[in-house]
C-alpha positions, 0 to 999 in steps of 0.5 A, a space after each residue: 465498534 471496531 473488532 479486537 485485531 483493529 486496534 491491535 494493528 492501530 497500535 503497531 501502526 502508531 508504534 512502528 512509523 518512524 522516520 526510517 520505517 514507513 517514510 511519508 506515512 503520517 503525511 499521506 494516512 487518513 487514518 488518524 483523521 477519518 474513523 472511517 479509514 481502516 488502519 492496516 499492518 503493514 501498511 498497504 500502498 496504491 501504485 502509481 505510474 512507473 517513472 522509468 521505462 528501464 527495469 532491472 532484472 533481478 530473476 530468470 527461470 524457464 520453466 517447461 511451461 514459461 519463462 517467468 522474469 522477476 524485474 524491479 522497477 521505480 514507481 509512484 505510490 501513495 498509501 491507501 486509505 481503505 473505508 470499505 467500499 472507497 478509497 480516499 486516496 483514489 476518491 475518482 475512482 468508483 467501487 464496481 462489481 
């Protein structure tokens, strides 16, 4: 049995993936697929290797502790497909503790 928020996320899934929200996500989700999969809103990724080695800066702040740089940067990534322990995006990797 799946509890009361579960299905309330399933249903935003299922309305809010679209052609211009959530690109690719019917093409990489498991979850309409494997009951095991647990749905999320909004959908979580998996980030991948940056494809770039350049960043675009978009914030500096120095602190009297640090200087803290918040940098955008072009990346892989696929959706997650959680089942609790796994993730069957990621099948080789292993649940530590």
């Amino acid at each position: 049995m799946k509890e009361p928020w579960a299905a309330e996320e399933q249903a935003k899934l299922n309305g809010s993936v679209g052609e211009t929200s959530f690109i690719g996500y019917q093409k990489h989700s498991l979850h309409s697929r494997a009951e095991e999969v647990i749905a999320s809103y909004p959908p979580a990724y998996v980030v991948g290797p940056t494809v770039s080695d350049e960043a675009n800066i978009l914030l500096t702040q120095d602190t009297e502790l640090a200087t803290v740089t918040l940098e955008e940067v072009t990346a892989e990534y696929m959706y997650s497909n959680p089942q609790g322990i796994y993730n069957l995006t990621l099948p080789e990797k292993l649940w530590t503790n």
